[in-house]
C-alpha positions as CSV (number, residue, x, y, z in Angstrom):
1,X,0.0,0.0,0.0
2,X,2.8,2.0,0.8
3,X,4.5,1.8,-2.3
4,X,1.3,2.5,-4.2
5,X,0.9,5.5,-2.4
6,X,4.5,6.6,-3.2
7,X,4.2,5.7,-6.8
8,X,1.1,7.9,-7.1
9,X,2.8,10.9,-5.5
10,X,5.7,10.5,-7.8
11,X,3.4,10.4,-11.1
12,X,1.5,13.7,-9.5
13,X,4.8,15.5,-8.9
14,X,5.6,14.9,-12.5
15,X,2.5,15.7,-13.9
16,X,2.1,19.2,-12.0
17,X,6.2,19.9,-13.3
18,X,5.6,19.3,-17.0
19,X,2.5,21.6,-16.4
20,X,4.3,23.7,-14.8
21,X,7.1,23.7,-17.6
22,X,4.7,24.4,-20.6
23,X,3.0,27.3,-18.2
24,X,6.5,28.7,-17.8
25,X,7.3,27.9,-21.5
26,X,4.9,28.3,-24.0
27,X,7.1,27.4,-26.6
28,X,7.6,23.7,-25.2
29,X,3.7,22.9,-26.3
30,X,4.5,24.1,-29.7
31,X,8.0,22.3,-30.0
32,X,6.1,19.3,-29.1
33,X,2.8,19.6,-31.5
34,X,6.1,20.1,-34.0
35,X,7.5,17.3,-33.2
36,X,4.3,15.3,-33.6
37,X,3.2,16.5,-36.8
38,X,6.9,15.8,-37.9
39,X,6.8,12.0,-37.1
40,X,3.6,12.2,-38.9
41,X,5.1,13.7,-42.2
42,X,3.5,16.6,-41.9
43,X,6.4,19.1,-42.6
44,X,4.9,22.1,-43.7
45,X,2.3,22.1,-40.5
46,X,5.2,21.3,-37.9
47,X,6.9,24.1,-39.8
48,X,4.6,26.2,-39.1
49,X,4.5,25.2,-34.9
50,X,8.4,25.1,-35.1
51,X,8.3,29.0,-36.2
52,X,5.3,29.8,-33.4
53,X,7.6,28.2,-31.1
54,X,10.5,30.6,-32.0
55,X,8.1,33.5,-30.8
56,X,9.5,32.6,-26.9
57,X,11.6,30.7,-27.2
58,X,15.4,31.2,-26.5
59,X,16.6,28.2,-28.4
60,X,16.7,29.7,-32.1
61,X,19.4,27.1,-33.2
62,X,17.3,24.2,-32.6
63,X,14.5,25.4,-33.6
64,X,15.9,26.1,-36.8
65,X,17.4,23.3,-37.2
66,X,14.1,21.3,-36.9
67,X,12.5,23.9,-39.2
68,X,15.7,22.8,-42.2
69,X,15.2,19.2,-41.5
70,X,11.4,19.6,-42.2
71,X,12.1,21.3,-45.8
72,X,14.7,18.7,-46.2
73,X,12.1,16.0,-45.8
74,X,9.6,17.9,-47.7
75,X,12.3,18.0,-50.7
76,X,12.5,21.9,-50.4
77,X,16.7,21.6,-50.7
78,X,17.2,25.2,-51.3
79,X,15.2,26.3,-48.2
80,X,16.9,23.5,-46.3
81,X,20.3,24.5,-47.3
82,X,19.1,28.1,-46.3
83,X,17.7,27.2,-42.8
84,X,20.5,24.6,-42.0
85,X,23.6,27.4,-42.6
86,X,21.2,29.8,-40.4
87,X,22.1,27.2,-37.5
88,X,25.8,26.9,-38.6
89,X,26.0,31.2,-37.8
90,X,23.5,30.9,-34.5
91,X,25.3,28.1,-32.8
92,X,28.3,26.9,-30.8
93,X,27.2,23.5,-30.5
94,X,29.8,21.4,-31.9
95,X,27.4,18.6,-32.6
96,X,24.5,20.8,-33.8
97,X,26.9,22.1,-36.3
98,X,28.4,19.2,-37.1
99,X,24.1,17.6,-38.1
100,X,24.0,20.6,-40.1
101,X,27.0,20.5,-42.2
102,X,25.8,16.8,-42.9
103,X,22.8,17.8,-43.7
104,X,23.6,20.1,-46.2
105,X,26.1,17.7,-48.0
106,X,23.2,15.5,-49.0
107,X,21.0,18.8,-49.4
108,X,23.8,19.7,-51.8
109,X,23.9,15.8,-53.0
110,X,20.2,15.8,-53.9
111,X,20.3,18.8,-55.5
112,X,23.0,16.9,-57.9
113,X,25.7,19.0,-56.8
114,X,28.3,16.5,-55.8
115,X,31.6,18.3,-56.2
116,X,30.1,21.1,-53.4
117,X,28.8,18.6,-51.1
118,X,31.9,17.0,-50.1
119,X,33.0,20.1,-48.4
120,X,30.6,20.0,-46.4
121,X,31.2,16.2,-45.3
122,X,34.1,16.6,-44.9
123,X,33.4,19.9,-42.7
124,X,31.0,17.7,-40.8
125,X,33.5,14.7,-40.5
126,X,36.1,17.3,-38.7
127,X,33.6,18.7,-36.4
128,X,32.9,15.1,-35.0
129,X,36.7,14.1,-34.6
130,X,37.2,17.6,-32.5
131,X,34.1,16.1,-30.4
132,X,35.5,12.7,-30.6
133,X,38.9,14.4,-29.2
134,X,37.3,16.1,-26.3
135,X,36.9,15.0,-22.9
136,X,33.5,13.5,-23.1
137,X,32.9,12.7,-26.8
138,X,29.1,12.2,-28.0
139,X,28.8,8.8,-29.4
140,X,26.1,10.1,-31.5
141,X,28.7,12.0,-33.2
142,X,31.3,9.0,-33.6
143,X,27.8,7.5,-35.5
144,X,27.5,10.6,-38.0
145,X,30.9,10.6,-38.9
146,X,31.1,7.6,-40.1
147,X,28.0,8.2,-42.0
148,X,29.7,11.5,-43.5
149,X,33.1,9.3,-44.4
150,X,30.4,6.9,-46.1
151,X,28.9,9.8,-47.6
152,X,32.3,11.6,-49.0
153,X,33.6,8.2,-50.6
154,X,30.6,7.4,-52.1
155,X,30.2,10.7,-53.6
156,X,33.8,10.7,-54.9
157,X,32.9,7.1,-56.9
158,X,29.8,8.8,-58.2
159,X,32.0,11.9,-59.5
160,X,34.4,9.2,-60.6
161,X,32.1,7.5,-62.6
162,X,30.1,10.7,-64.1
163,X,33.1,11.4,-65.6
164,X,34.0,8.3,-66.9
165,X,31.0,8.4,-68.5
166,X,31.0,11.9,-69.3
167,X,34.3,11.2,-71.4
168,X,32.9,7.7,-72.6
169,X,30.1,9.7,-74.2
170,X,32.4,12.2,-75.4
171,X,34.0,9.7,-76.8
172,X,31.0,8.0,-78.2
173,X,30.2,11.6,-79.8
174,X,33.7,12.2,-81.4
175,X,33.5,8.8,-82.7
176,X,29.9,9.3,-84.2
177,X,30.8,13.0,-85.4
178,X,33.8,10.9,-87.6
179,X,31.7,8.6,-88.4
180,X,28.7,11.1,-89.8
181,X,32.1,13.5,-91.1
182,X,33.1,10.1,-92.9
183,X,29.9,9.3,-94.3
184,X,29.0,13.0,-95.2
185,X,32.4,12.6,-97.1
186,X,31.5,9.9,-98.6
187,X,28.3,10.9,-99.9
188,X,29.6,14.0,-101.1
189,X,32.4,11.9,-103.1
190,X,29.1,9.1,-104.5
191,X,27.3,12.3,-105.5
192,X,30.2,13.8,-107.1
193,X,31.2,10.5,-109.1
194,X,27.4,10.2,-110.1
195,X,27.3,13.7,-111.4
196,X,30.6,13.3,-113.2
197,X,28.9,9.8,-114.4
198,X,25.9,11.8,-115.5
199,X,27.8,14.3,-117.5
200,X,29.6,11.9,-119.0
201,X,26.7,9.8,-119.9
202,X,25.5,13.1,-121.2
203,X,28.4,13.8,-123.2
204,X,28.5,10.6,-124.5
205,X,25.1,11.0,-125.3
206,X,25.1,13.6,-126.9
207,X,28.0,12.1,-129.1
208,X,26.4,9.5,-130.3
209,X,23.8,11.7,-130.5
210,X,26.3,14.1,-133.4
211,X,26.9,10.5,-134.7
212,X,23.7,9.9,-135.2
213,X,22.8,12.9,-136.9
214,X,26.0,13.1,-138.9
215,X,25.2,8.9,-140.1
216,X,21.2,10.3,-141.0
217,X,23.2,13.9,-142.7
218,X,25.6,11.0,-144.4
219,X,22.8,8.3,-144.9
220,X,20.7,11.3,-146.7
221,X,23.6,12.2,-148.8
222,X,24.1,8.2,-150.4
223,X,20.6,8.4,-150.5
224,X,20.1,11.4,-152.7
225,X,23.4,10.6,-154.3
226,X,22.1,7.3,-155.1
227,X,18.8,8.7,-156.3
228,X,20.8,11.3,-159.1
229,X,22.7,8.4,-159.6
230,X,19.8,6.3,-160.8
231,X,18.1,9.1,-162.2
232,X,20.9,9.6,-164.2
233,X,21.0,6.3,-165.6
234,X,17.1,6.3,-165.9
235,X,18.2,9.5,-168.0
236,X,21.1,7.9,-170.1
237,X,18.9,4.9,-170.9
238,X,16.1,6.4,-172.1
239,X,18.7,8.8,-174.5
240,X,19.8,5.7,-175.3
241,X,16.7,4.3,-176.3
242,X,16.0,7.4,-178.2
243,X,19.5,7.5,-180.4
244,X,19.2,3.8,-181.0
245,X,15.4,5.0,-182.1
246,X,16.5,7.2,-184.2
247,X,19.5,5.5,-186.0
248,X,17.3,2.8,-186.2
249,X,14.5,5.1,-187.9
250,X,17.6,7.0,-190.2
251,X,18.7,3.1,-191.0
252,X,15.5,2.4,-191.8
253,X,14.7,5.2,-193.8
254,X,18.5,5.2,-195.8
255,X,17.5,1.7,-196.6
256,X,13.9,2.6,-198.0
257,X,15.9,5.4,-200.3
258,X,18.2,3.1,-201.3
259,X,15.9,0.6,-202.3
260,X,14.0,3.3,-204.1
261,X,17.0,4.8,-205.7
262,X,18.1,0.5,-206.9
263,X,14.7,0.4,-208.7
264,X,15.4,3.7,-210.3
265,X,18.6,2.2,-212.0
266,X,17.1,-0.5,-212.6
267,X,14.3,0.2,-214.4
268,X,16.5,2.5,-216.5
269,X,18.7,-0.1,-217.2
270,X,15.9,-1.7,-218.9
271,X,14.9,0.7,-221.0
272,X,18.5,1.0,-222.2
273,X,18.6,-2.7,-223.4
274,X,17.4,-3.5,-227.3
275,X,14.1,-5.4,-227.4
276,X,12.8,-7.3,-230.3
277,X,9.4,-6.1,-230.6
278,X,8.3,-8.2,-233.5
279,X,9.6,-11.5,-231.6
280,X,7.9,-10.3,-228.4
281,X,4.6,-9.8,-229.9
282,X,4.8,-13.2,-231.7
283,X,6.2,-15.6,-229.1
284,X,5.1,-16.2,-225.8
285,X,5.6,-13.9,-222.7
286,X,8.7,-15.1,-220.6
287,X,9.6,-13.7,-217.1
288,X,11.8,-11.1,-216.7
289,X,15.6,-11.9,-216.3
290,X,17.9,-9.2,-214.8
291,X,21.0,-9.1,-216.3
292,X,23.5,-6.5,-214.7
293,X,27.1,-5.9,-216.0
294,X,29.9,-6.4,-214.2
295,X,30.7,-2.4,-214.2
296,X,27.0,-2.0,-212.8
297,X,27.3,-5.0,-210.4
298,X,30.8,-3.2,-209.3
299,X,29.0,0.2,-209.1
300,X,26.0,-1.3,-206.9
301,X,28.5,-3.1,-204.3
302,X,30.3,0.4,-204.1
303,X,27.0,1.8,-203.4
304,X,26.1,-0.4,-200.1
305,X,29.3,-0.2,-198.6
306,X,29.6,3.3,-198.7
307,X,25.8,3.4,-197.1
308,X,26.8,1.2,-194.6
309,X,29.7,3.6,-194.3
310,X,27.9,6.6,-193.5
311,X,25.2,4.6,-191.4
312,X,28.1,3.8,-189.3
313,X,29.2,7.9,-189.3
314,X,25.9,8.8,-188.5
315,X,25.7,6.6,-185.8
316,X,28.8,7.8,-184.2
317,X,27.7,11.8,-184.7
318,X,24.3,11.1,-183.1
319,X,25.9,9.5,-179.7
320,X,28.6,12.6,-180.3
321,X,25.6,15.2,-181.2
322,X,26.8,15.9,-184.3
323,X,24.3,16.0,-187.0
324,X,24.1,13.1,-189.7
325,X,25.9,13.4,-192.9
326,X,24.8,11.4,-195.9
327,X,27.0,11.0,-198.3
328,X,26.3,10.1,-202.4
329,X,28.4,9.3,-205.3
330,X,26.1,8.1,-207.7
């Protein structure tokens, strides 16, 4: 019973104290709601408690450090960063500075700023050792050290390999720029080989095109030439025909006189010879008998071969375009 009685005092002493705290402190109730809200992820309303606290209360530093680690977890980084060096200026505290410094490495980290964050580890990392060093070293501390050694090494290998593949792509790049160069090249030197090709082709068509036209001009020429050519002999033939008409008409006609001019003679031969009239009228009629001298025989052969003579002649002036000459010596 005793001990009951006890215990209750106790838990009424304690009650009446923290009542008497948050009467004394009003800030302590809003510290606390900011707390709660917090744990509950509710940043910006424990925010907004964290800054109603900071209206009495004489712990800034903390404050604002709970305010920075809310827009941290909220993924405000700039306003973390912001709140977080506030603390840095406000505060002595070796291990509240050392949190912040951290904290604004893997502000810094999120924000993809690598290369700036590892100052700030490493600033955190020195500010733990100094605790570490002290009399009565915060094992907390110890804890966020190593976290801030973690967090400088594995930034480095990020940074590390960013580059590496920063100059692999670079690499990449180069080689693809050679490789479009190369091909640009290449096209330009197919385009100019097919143009040359094409004005060749061109040329050469228009060659054979000249050829062409000068085999037609040529082909005309023969043609035409040809054509005279057989005109000419149409022409020629028909002459021909026509001297070879007309000797043959002059023959003819030589031949007709002659035959006339052999029955002249003839027939006055005839008369010249004697005739018995009285035997005649007594005896019978006889035929005819043609008796010719040799003189007149010699005189008739004369005759022919100097016609055929001049047929000959005239023959030879008509293909010459002479006239005909007829020549008679009886």
């Amino acid at each position: 019973m005793k001990k009951t009685t006890s215990f209750l005092q106790i838990a009424a002493l304690l009650y009446i104290s923290i009542g008497l705290i948050g009467w004394i402190d009003p800030s302590y109730d809003k510290a606390k709601e900011g707390n709660q809200l917090y744990k509950e992820e509710k940043y910006d309303e424990a925010i907004s408690k964290y800054i109603d606290a900071q209206m009495t209360s004489k712990d800034q530093a903390s404050l604002d450090f709970n305010i920075a680690d809310s827009q941290y977890r909220n993924e405000k980084y700039d306003e973390a960063v912001a709140a977080f060096e506030k603390v840095i200026k406000k505060t002595d505290d070796i291990g509240l500075k050392s949190k912040a410094n951290f904290n604004i490495g893997n502000s810094l980290y999120r924000q993809g700023k690598l290369k700036e964050s590892l100052d700030f580890y490493k600033k955190a990392i020195e500010l733990a050792n100094k605790n570490a060093d002290s009399g009565n070293p915060d094992k907390e501390l110890r804890e966020l050290s190593d976290e801030a050694k973690y967090n400088h090494e594995f930034v480095e290998k990020k940074i590390e390999e960013m580059q590496q593949q920063q100059q692999e792509r670079q690499d990449q790049q180069e080689q693809q720029d050679e490789e479009q160069k190369k091909d640009q090249e290449d096209k330009q030197s197919d385009e100019g080989q097919e143009q040359k090709d094409q004005k060749d082709g061109e040329e050469e068509k228009q060659d054979q095109k000249g050829e062409d036209k000068d085999d037609e001009k040529q082909g005309e020429q023969e043609d035409k030439q040809d054509k005279q050519e057989e005109k000419d002999d149409k022409e020629q033939q028909e002459q021909d025909q026509q001297d070879q008409q007309q000797q043959q008409n002059q023959e003819d006609k030589e031949q007709e006189e002659e035959e006339k001019e052999g029955k002249g003679e003839q027939q006055d031969e005839e008369k010249e010879q004697p005739t018995g009239q009285e035997e005649q009228s007594q005896a019978p009629q006889q035929p005819h008998e043609f008796n010719m001298s040799k003189e007149e025989a010699e005189r008739l052969l004369d005759a022919l071969q100097q016609s055929e003579k001049n047929s000959k002649l005239n023959f030879q002036n008509k293909k010459h375009g002479a006239p005909p000459r007829v020549e008679k010596d009886w």
